[in-house]
Each structure stands twice: as C-alpha cells, then as structure tokens.
C-alpha distance (Angstrom), angle and dihedral (degrees) to the residues before:
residue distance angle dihedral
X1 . . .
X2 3.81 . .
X3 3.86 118.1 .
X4 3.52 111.4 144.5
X5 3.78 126.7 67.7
X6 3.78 131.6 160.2
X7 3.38 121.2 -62.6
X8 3.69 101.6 -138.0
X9 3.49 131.0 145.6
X10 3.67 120.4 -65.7
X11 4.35 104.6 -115.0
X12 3.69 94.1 173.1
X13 4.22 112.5 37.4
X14 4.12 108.5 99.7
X15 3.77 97.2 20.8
X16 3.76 124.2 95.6
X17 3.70 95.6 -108.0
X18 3.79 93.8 54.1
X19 3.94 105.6 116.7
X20 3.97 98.2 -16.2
X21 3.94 119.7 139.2
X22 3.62 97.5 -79.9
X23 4.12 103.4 -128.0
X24 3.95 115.6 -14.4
X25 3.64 83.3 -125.9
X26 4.15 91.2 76.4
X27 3.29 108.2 -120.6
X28 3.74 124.2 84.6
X29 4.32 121.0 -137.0
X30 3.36 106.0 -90.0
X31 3.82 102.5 19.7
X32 3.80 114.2 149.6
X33 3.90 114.2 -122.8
X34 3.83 85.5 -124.4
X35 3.73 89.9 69.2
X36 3.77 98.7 92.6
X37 3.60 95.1 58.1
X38 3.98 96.3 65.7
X39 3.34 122.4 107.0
X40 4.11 123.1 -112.3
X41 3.56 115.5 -29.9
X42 3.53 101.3 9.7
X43 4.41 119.4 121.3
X44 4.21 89.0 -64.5
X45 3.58 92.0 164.1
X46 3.97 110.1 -158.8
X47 3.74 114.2 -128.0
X48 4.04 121.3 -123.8
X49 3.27 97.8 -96.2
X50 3.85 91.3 61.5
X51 3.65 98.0 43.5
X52 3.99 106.2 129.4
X53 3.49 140.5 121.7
X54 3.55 136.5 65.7
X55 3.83 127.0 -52.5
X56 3.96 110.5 -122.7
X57 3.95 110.3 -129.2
X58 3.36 121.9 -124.3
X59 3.84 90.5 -113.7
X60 4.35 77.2 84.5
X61 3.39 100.1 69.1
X62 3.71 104.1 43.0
X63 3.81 76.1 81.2
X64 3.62 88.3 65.5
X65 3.97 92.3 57.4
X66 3.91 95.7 94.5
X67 3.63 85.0 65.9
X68 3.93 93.9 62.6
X69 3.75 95.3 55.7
X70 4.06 92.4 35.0
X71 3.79 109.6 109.4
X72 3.53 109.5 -100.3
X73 3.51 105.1 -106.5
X74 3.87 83.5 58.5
X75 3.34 95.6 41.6
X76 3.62 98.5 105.7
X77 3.62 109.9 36.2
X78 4.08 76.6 58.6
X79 3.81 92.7 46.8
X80 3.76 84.0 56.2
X81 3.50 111.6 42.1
X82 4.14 83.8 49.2
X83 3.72 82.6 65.7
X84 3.84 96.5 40.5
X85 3.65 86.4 56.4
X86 3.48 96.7 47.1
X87 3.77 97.8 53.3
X88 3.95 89.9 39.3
X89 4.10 87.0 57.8
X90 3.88 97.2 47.0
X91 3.92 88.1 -114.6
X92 3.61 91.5 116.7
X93 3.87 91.0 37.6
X94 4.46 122.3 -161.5
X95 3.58 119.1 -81.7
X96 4.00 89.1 34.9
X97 3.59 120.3 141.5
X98 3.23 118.2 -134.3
X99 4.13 128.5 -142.1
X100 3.60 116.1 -103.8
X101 3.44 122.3 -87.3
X102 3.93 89.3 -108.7
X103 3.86 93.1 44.2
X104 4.06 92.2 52.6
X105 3.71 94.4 42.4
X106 3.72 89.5 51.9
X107 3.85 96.4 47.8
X108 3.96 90.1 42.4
X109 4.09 89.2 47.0
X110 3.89 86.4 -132.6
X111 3.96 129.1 118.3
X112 3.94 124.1 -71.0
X113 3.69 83.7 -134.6
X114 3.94 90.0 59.1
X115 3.52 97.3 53.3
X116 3.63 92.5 51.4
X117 3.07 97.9 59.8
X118 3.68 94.2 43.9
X119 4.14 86.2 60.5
X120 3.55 90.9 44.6
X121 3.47 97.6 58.4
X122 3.62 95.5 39.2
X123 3.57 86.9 59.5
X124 3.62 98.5 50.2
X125 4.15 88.0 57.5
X126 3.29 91.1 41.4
X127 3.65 117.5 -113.5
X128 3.68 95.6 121.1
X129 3.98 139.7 23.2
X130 3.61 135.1 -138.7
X131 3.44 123.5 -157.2
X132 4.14 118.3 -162.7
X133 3.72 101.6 -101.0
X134 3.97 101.2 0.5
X135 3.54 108.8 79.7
X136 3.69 134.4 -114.6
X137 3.76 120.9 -60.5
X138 3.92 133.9 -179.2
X139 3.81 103.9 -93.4
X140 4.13 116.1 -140.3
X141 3.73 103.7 -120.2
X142 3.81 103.2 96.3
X143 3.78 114.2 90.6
X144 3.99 111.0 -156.9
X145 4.00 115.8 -111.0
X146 3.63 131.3 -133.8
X147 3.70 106.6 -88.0
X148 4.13 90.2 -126.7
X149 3.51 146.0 -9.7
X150 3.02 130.6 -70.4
X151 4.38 123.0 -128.6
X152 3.93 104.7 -134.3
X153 4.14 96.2 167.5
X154 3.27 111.9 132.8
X155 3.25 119.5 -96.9
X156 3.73 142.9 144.4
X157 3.78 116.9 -113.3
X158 3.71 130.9 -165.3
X159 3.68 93.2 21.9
X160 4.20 123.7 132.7
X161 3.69 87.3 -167.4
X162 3.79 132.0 37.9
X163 3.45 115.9 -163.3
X164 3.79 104.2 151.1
X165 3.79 114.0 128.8
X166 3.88 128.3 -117.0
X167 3.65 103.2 60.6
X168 3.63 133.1 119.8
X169 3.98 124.3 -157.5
X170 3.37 102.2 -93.1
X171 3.32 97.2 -167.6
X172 3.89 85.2 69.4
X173 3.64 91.5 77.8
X174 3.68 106.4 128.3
X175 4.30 94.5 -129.1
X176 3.73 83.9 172.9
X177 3.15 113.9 52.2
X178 4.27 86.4 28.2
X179 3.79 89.8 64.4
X180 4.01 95.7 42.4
X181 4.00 82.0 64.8
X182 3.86 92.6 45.2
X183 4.15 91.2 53.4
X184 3.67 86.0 47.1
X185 3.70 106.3 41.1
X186 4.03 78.6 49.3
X187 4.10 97.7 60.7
X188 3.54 95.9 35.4
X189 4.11 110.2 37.1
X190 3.85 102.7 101.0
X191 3.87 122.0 -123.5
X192 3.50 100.7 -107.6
X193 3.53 87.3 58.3
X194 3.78 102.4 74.5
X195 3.61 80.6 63.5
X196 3.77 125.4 114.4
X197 4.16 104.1 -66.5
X198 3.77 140.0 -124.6
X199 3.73 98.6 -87.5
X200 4.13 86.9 -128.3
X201 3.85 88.5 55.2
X202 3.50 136.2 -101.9
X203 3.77 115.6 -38.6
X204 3.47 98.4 -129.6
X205 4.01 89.9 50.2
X206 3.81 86.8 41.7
X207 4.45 87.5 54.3
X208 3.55 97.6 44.1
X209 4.06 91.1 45.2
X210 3.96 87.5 58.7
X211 3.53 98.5 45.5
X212 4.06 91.6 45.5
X213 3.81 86.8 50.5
X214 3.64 100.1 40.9
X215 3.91 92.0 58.1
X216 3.99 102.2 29.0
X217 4.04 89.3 42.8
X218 3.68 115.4 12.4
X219 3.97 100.4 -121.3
X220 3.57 124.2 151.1
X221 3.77 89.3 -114.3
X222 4.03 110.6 -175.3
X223 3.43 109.9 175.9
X224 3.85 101.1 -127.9
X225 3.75 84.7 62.9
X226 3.22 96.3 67.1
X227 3.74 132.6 102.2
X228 3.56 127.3 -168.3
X229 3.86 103.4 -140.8
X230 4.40 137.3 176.0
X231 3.69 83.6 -101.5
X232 4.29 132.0 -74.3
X233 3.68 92.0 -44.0
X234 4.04 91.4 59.2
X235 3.87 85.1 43.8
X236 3.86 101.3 61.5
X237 4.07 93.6 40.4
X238 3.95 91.7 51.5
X239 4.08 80.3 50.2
X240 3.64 95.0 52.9
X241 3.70 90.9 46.3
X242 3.44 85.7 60.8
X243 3.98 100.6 39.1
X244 4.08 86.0 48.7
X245 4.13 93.9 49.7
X246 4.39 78.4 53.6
X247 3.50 84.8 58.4
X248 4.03 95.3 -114.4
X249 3.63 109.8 149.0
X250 3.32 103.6 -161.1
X251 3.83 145.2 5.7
X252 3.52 137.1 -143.9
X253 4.30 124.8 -99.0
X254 3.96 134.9 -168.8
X255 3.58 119.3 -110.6
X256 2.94 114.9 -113.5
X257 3.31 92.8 21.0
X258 3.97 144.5 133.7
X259 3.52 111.6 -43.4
X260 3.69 92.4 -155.9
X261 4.03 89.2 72.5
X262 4.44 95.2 70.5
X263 3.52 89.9 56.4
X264 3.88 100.7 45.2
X265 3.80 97.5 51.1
X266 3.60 95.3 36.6
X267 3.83 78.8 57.6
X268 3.88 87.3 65.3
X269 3.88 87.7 47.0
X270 4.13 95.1 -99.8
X271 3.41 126.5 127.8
X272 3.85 127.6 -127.7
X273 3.85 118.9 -131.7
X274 3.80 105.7 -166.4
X275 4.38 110.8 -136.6
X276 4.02 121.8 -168.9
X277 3.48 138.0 -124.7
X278 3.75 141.1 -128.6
X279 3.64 130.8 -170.3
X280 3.54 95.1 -72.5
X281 4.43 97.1 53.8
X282 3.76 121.9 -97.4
X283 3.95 112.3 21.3
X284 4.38 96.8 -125.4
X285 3.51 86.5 -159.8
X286 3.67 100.3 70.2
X287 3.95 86.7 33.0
X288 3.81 87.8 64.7
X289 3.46 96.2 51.3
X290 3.58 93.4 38.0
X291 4.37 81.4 78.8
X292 3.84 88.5 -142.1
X293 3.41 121.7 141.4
X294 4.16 103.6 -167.3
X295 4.12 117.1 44.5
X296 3.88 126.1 178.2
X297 3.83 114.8 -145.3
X298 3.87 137.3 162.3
X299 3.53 106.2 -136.8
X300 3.56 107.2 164.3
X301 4.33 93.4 59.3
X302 3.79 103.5 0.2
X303 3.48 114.8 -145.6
X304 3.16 126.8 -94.3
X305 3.56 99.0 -8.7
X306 3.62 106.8 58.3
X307 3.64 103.2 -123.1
X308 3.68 139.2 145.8
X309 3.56 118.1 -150.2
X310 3.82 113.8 -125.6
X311 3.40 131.3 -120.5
X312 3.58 97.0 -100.6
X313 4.09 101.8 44.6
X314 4.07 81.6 55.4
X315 3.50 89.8 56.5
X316 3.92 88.4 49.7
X317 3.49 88.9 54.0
X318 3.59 95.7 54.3
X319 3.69 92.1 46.1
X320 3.82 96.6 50.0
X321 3.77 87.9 55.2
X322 3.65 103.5 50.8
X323 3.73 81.9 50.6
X324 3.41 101.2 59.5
X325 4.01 95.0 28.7
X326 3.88 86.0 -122.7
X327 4.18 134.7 124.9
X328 3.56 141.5 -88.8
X329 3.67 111.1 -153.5
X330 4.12 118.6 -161.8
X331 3.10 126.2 -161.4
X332 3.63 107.2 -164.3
X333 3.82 92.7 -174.9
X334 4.11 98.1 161.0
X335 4.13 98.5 0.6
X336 3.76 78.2 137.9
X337 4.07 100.6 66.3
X338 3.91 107.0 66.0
X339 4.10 107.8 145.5
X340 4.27 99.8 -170.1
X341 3.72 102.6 42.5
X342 3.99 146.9 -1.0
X343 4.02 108.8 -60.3
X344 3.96 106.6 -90.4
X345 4.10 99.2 -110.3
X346 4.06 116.9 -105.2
X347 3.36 127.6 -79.9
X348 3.59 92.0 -121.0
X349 3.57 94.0 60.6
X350 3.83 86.1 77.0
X351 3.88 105.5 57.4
X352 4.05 106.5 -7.8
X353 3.65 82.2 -176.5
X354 3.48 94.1 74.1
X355 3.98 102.0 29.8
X356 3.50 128.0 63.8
X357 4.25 110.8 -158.5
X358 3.75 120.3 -159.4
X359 4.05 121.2 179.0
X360 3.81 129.9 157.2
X361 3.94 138.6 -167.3
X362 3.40 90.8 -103.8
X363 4.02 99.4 106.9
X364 3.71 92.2 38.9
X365 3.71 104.5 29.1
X366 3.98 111.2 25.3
X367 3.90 123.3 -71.1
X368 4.32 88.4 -127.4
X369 3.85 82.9 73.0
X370 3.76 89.4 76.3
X371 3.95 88.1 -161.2
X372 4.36 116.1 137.4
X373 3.64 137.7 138.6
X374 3.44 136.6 -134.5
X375 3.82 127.5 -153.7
X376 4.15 110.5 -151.7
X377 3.82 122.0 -163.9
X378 3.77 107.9 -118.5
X379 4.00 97.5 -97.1
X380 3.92 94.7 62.7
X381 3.67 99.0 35.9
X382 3.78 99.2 100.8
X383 4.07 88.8 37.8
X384 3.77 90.4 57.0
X385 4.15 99.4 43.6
X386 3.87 85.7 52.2
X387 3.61 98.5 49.3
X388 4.08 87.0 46.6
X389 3.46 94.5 50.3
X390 4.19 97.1 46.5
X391 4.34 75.2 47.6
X392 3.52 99.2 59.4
X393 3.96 108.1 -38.2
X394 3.30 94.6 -117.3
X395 4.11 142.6 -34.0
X396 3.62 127.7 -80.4
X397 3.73 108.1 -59.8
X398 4.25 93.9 -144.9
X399 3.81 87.6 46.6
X400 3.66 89.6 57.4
X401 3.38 95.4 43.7
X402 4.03 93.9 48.0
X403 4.00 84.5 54.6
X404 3.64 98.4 52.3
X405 3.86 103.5 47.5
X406 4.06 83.9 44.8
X407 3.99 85.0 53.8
X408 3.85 93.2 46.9
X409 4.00 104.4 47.7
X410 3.93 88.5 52.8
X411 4.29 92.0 -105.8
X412 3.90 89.2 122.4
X413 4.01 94.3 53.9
X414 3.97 85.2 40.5
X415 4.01 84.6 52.3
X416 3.86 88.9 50.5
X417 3.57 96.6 42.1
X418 4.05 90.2 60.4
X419 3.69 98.8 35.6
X420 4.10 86.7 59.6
X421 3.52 100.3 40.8
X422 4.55 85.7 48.1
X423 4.13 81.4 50.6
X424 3.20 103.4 47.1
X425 3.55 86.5 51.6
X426 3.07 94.1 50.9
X427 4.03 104.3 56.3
X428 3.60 91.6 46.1
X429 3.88 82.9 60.7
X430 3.77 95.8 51.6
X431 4.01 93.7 36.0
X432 4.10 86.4 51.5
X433 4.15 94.5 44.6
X434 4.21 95.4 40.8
X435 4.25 77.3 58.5
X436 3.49 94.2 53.1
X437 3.49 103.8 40.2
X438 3.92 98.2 27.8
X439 3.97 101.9 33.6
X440 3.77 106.2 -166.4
X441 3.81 96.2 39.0
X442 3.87 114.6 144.8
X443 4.02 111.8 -152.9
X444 3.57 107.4 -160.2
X445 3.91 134.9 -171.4
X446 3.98 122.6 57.9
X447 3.35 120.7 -63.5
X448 4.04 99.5 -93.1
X449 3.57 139.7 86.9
X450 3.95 129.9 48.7
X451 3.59 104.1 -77.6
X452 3.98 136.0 44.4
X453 3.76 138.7 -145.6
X454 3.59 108.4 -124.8
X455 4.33 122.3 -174.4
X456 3.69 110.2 -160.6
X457 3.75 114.2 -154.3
X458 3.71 116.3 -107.0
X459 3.09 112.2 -100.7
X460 3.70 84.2 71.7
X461 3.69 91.8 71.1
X462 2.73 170.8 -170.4
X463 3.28 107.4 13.6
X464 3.65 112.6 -125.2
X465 3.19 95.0 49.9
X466 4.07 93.3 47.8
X467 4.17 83.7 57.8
X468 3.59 87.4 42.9
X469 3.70 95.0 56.3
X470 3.99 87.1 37.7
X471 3.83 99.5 53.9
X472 4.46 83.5 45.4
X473 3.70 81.7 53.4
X474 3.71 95.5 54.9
X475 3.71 92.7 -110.5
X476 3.80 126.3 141.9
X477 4.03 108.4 -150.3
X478 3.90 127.8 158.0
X479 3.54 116.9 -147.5
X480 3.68 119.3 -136.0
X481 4.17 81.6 -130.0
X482 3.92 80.0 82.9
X483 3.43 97.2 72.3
X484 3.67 97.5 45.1
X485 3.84 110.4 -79.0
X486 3.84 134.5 108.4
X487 3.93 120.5 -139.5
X488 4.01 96.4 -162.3
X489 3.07 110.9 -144.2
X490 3.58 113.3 -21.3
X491 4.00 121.8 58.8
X492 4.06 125.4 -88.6
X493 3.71 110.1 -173.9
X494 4.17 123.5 -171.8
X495 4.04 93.5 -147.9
X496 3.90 124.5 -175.4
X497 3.75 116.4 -153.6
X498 4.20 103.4 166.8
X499 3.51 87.0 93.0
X500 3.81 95.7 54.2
X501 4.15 128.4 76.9
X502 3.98 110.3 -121.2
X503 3.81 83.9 -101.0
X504 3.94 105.5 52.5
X505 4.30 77.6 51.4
X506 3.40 84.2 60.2
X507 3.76 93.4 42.6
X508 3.46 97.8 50.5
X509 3.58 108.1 41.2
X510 4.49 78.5 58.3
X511 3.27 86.6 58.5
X512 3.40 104.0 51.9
X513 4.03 92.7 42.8
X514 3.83 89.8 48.9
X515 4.17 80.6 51.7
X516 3.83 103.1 49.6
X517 4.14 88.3 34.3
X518 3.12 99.8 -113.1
X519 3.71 130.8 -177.0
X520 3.68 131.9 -113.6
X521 3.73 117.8 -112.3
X522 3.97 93.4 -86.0
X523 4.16 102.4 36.7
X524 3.63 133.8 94.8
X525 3.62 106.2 -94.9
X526 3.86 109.6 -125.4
X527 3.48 121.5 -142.7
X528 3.73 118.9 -118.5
C-alpha cells in the first residue's frame, strides 16, 4: 500500500487548470502509452470520441487539502473521505470525469500511488466508475445528505406565555453539584464497570433507590424489584410487554388522563380502555365492568384534575385487584411536590404484590436525564428484566452511577427540598393573580404537583373562543377538554406554572386577561 507522497507545494489547487479534463482529446502530455492497461483508477485517458461530461471546478478539490497537511499515515483515509464528501454534497456531481491519477497527484503534491488507491477504493464502494480505457468518472449512486440535524423536541414556538403543563424549571438543575458527582463517579467507578450492566440496574443505584423511596414515599422497596428504566414512559411499555405475552389485551386508563399512556401500550400491541372518575379517584364501578385485569392510575396527584384519592377508593382498588388476580399500576409522577401537608404515602406501600410503582427524576431533576424506576410485584419480575435487557440491556452505566452517589450524600433530597419550596411559590402566585384578574375563578385539586385546574366563570366563555383569543394573544393554555371533559359554557383551563419565574406568572396571566377582556378587580366584567 502507498500512503505517503511528498508534501510539496500545491502548483495547481485554485487556478483554472487545477483538476480539469486534461485535453478533450483524452490523453494528457506526457502520458505513457502503458497507461491504458492499468487497472481502475489509474491515468485511463478517454479517447476523443468519448470526451463528454462536465469538467469538475477546482472549487472540488480544495476539499481534498486536509489530506496534504494530514500526517502521512492518515493521509489517505483523508484523501478519501475529501472525495466521499465531495460526491455526497453534489460538488463533484455524476457523470464527472475525474483527472488522472498523475494529474491529481501532481496538483495535490502527493504520490501517484496514493491517488490510485484513493480511485480504486472509491470505485469498489461505489462513488465512482472506471471504465478500461476511459477514465474515471463520478458514478450516480450517492444521494446528497442534509447538511445537519434537525431539533424536533417539543416545544412551543411563537408563544409570549407558556402555560402548558408538564414542565419542570430547568434552570433548577443543580450544574454544580451535578458535575461534582460526574468528576467523582469518573476517578472512582471501577473498570469493569463500564461494562455491559445488570439489566435491573446497578446495585448500588438499585439500594439507594429503595432506601430514598422507602423514607420519602413509604413503598416496600426491595432492591431486586427494582428496575432501572428511561423514565415512566419506558416503565408502562416494558409492562405491557409483559401484560400482552399473558395474553391480556387490553388495560385499563384514567379519564382524563395522560395522553401519553394510548400510545405506549398500544406500542406493546394492547389496547387502552379509558375508565372515569368521581370525587373520590377511579370510579370501581365502571372498572369492574370494564373486565380488565391491569389499570394504571396516579393516585397521589391525579392528572389533570388535581385529585387525591381517599383512603377508602385506595382500598377499593386494592380489593378489586386481589379479586380479579390483576395489577394496579402507579404512577407516582410528582408524589414528591405536595405544598399543605406531608405527601400521602404510595399506593404500593400497601400491597406491593399487587401494585407496580414507577417514578423518575424528570419533575425534579430534568426529563433529558431519561433516568426512572420501576417497582415489579414478585410474579413479573423476571418477565420485566428480560424484556429490558432484549430493549436495550441495560441504561447507561455512568448515568446510574451519577444518580446514586447524588442520592447517597443527601444532594437529591437537597434538589427536592428547593424544587418544592420554588413550586409552592409558584402556585400561590398563579392562584393569587387568576383572583385578581379573573375574580370568581375556582382552583381546584390539592395543593401539589406542577400544574393546576383552574374554572373561569362564565362570562369568560365559551371556550373556543377564550383559546381562540388566547392563542391570538400569544398565549399557550391547555384546556381541561383535552383530557376528556367539557366546561359548558364558561372556561376550565389545566395550567402549569413550575416552569415559570413568579414574574412571567404574573406576565402571563396579564396577557391572557388583556386577551379575553377581562376586567380589573373593581369593573363590570363584560361578556365576550
């Protein structure tokens, strides 16, 4: 193999000769007669009757360059993704011809040999063709790319005011204290440890997960229960794998509810059969009828509503699923943010036979994490660590390790601690500012979570044309119709605030009076 060459200057690149077809008669001055019997890539010069095609411009093979000044043992891996790129980017476009070998190594200040090679290879993937006698040309097979990637997270654009609910402050994120753990996770995580993982996790994230849980949300937490999983959402699809291989076709939703939770079991080929609520959390009536045997509920905050089950419609729960040998599944997704009393304790807590729990970080660290846990009753354990580790076998080992020294010096409570206490704050600003500039407005739900239920009087409706105004306005509302309910004629709004400063709150609930016309605290409220 040839892959060094001289590194001389470059006489040709920039000037119009650089790389052109060297005479449209085929053969270039000075070729040897022995040319035209070298394989591909070599100096085939075409003859005149042949000549076509277009001449490349010397623009091309500037992007060759990087292969003068490479070392030389690079020199030709450079020299050939320089021409990769150029075909890929329609600068070197098909039915090109390309210089000879001698002309290009000349211009380039690089060996014959070198260039060769280069064509040769090219040739064998496919980005150009040689023809015995007639030179080498750019072949048509490579499609040009995108020149970058495109961001498709969701997020809302052109709005003033964001009051969408499900999103944390990100600006929370504790980069500090967060990168401390990285730099010492880094010096002190063993070698064999960045090897592929225990599907469940690793143990010491598994141990410090069930004693965090155990005291912050009374589960029976045994640490060979738990799975490490990409947060909630990866949770309730490796359940429905499971619940579909048990032949259940379909299992039981709140409505309203998420919307997220159709998509992900239906994912795992199971259905979704949507169940209502009364004041008390999931009706059991309709559950029993329903002929499910597995149902996913929130019962700590539901969502969107606001509720908390009671005492007695958990018991129900429990009841209905020891009767039909089925599953509860909680999703304690912000158990952890209650603002006018302890958190009520998990479900699971109360028979963790027949509950499975997931949670993540993602309401009090930040969603990208993509770090949860799920809790599995005994009898699905080994089902749902296979099916996670034929998924991905396993989540990122430093990740794990980042989480569990963060829950063992105390930084997670910490993290909790000033992500409630920024909440809390928070709704009381919204709750305060809807009264002023909405008088009449009924917030309902406990005071916990990341979001509130807010019923507008009225005269503030109807609806549509409230969002209407709203979206005109620049602000981004969700109606509580979304989830599954009707608000008449007046206006019921599910609104998230954690994400907002005390001051865009203030902002925002301005705008949307000054949208929908509404009064000041002392006027006669118009109707719309």
């Amino acid at each position: 193999m040839t892959s060094s060459g001289t590194n001389r200057a470059v006489p040709g690149v920039g000037r119009e000769r650089s790389g052109v077809v060297r005479g449209a008669e085929g053969e270039e001055p000075g070729a040897s007669p022995e040319a035209a019997r070298e394989g591909p890539g070599a100096d085939h010069e075409e003859p005149e009757a042949a000549a076509a095609g277009p001449a490349p411009a010397s623009a091309a093979w500037e992007l060759l360059l990087p292969a003068v000044a490479a070392p030389p043992r690079a020199r030709g891996r450079t020299l050939q993704t320089g021409l990769r790129e150029a075909v890929r980017s329609g600068r070197l476009a098909p039915g090109t011809r390309m210089p000879s070998s001698r002309a290009l190594a000349a211009d380039l200040g690089v060996s014959r040999g070198l260039i060769t090679e280069a064509y040769e290879q090219l040739t064998a993937e496919g980005y150009l063709r040689s023809d015995r006698g007639a030179g080498t040309w750019v072949g048509g097979a490579a499609r040009a790319v995108g020149p970058r990637a495109r961001d498709r997270a969701p997020r809302p654009a052109g709005v003033r005011a964001d009051f969408v609910p499900g999103t944390p402050d990100l600006s929370l994120f504790p980069r500090s204290a967060w990168a401390a753990a990285h730099r010492a996770v880094l010096a002190e995580l063993p070698h064999r440890a960045l090897g592929y993982p225990d599907p469940r996790g690793l143990p010491g994230l598994r141990t410090a997960l069930a004693g965090l849980l155990a005291r912050r949300r009374g589960v029976v937490a045994d640490p060979e229960r738990i799975v490490v999983v990409s947060g909630v959402a990866q949770a309730m699809t490796l359940l429905g794998f499971v619940l579909h291989a048990r032949g259940a076709p379909a299992v039981g939703v709140e409505d309203p509810g998420s919307p997220e939770h159709g998509a992900l079991f239906a994912s795992a080929g199971v259905r979704t059969v949507p169940l209502p609520l009364d004041a008390e959390g999931l009706a059991v009536g309709p559950l029993t009828a329903s002929g499910v045997r597995a149902v996913v509920t929130t019962p700590a905050h539901q969502f969107p509503t606001g509720l908390a089950y009671s005492a007695r419609r958990r018991a129900q729960l429990l009841d209905w699923a020891r009767s039909v040998d089925g599953m509860v599944i909680e999703d304690d997704y912000d158990g952890d943010f209650r603002y006018d009393r302890a958190p009520v304790g998990a479900l699971q807590g109360l028979d963790p036979e027949r509950v499975a729990y997931t949670g993540s970080v993602s309401k009090s660290l930040a969603p990208g994490l993509r770090l949860g846990w799920l809790l599995v009753p005994g009898s699905h354990v080994e089902e749902v660590v296979e099916r996670k580790r034929t998924m991905d076998l396993g989540n990122p080992v430093l990740d794990q390790a980042l989480l569990a020294r963060f829950v063992e010096r105390g930084d997670y409570d910490r993290q909790l601690r000033r992500c409630r206490n920024a909440y809390r704050e928070r709704r009381d600003v919204l709750v305060a500012e809807l009264e002023e500039h909405f008088p009449g407005t009924e917030v309902s739900g406990i005071a916990a979570g990341l979001h509130a239920v807010a019923a507008l009087p009225g005269r503030y409706g109807p609806q549509d044309r409230f969002l209407a105004r709203a979206a005109a306005a620049g602000v981004a509302v969700r109606p509580s119709a979304h989830y599954g309910t009707t608000a008449g004629d007046g206006v019921r709004l599910v609104l998230g605030y954690a994400h907002l400063p005390p001051a865009r709150i203030r902002e925002g609930v301005r705008l949307l009076a000054d949208a929908a016309g509404s009064p000041g605290p002392a006027e006669e409220a118009p109707a719309l």
